[in-house]
TIZA-345216 format. One record per residue (C-alpha): residue number from 1; x, y, z; chain; residue in three letters. Coordinates in nm, 4 decimals, decimal comma. Last residue first. Layout:
N
[NUM; [X; Y; Z]; 'A'; 'ALA'] ...
! end
This chain:
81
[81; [9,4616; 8,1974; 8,5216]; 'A'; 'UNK'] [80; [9,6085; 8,1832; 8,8511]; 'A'; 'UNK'] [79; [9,4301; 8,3378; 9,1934]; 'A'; 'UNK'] [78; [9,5967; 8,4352; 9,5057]; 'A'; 'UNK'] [77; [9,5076; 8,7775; 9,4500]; 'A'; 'UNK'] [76; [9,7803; 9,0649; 9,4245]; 'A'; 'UNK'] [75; [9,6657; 9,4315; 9,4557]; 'A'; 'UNK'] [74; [9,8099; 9,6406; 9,1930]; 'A'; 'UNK'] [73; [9,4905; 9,6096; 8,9406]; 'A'; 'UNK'] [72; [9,2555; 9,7836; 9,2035]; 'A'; 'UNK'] [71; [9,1157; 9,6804; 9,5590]; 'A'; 'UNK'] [70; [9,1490; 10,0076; 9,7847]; 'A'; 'UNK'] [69; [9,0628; 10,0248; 10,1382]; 'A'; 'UNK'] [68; [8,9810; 10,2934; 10,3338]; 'A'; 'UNK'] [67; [8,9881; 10,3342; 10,7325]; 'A'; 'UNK'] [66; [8,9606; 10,5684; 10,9382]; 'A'; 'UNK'] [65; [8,7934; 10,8801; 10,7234]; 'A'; 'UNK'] [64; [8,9920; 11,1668; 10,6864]; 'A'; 'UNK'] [63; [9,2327; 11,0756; 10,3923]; 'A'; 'UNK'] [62; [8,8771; 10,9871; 10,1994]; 'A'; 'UNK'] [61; [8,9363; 11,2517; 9,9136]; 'A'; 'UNK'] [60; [9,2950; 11,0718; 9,8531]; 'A'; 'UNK'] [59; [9,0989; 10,7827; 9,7487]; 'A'; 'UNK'] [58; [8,9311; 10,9072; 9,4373]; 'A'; 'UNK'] [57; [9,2674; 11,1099; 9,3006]; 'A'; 'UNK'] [56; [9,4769; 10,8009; 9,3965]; 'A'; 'UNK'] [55; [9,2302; 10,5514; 9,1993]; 'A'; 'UNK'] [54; [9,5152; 10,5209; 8,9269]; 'A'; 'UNK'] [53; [9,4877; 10,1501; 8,6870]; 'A'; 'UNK'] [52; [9,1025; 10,1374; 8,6381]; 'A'; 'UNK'] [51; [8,9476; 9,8414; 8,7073]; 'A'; 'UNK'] [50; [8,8619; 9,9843; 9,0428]; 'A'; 'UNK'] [49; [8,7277; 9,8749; 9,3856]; 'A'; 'UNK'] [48; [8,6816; 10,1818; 9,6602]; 'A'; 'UNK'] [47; [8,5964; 10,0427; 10,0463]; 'A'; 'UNK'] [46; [8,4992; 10,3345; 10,2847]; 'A'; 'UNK'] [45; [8,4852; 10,2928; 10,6267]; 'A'; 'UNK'] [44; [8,3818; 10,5868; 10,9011]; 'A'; 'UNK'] [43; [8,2309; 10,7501; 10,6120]; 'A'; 'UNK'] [42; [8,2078; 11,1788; 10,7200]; 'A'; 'UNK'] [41; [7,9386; 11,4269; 10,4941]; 'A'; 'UNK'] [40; [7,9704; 11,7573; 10,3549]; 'A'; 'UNK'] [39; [8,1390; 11,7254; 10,0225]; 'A'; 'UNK'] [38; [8,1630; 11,3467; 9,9880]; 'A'; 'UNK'] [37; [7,8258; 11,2520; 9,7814]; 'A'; 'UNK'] [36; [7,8502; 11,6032; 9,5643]; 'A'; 'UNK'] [35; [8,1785; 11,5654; 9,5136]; 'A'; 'UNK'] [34; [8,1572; 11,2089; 9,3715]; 'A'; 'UNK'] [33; [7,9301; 11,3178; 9,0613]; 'A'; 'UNK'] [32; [8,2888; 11,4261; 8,9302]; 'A'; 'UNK'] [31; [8,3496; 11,0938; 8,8506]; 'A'; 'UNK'] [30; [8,0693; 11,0058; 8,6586]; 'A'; 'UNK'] [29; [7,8081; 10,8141; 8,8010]; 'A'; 'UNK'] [28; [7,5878; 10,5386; 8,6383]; 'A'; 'UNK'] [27; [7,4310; 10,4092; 8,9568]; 'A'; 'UNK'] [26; [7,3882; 10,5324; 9,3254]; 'A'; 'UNK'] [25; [7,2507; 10,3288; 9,6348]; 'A'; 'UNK'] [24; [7,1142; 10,4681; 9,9625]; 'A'; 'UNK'] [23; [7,0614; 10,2733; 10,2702]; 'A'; 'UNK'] [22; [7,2373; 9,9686; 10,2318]; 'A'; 'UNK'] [21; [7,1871; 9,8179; 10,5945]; 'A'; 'UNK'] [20; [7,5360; 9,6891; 10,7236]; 'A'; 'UNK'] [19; [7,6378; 9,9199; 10,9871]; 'A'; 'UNK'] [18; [7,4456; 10,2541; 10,7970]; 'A'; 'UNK'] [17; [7,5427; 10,1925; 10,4256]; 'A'; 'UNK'] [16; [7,5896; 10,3922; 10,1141]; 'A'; 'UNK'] [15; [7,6344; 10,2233; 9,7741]; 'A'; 'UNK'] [14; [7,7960; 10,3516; 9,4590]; 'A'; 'UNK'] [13; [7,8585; 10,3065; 9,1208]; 'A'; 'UNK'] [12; [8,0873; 10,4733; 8,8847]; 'A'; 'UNK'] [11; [8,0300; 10,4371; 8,5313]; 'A'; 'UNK'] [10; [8,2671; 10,3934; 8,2383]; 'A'; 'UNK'] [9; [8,5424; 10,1616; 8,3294]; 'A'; 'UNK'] [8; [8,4010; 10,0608; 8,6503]; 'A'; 'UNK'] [7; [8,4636; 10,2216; 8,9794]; 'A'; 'UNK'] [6; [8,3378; 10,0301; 9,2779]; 'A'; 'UNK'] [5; [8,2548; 10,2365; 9,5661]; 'A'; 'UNK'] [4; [8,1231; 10,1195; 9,8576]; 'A'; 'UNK'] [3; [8,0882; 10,3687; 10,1475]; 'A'; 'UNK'] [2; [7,9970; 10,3474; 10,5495]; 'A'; 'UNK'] [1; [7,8058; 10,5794; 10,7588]; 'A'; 'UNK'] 
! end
């Protein structure tokens, strides 16, 4: 299973996928609503976009899975305002 996270500035939403079926979706979470969709279950992927400046305490809890990416304010875009 795969994750999408995206992290807004109030509400966390979510979206679970097997390959690239979504196959669960979650809306209006808070943060600590997270546990309950890690605790007990392996993402191969896991892909966590923030507007928020420190995702560190959200990403650390996917240190097992193989690969997660994080797109927050530090990454650099090649686009100019």
């Amino acid at each position: 299973m795969n994750l999408a996270i995206d992290i807004g500035n109030t509400f966390i939403k979510v979206g679970v996928f097997d390959r690239e079926k979504l196959v669960q979706s979650y809306y209006h979470l808070k943060p600590e609503d997270l546990d309950l969709l890690i605790n007990g279950h392996y993402y191969r992927y896991v892909i966590i976009s923030s507007v928020r400046k420190d995702v560190t305490a959200i990403s650390s809890r996917f240190e097992s899975s193989e690969r997660c990416v994080v797109m927050d304010s530090e990454v650099p875009l090649a686009i100019i305002n």
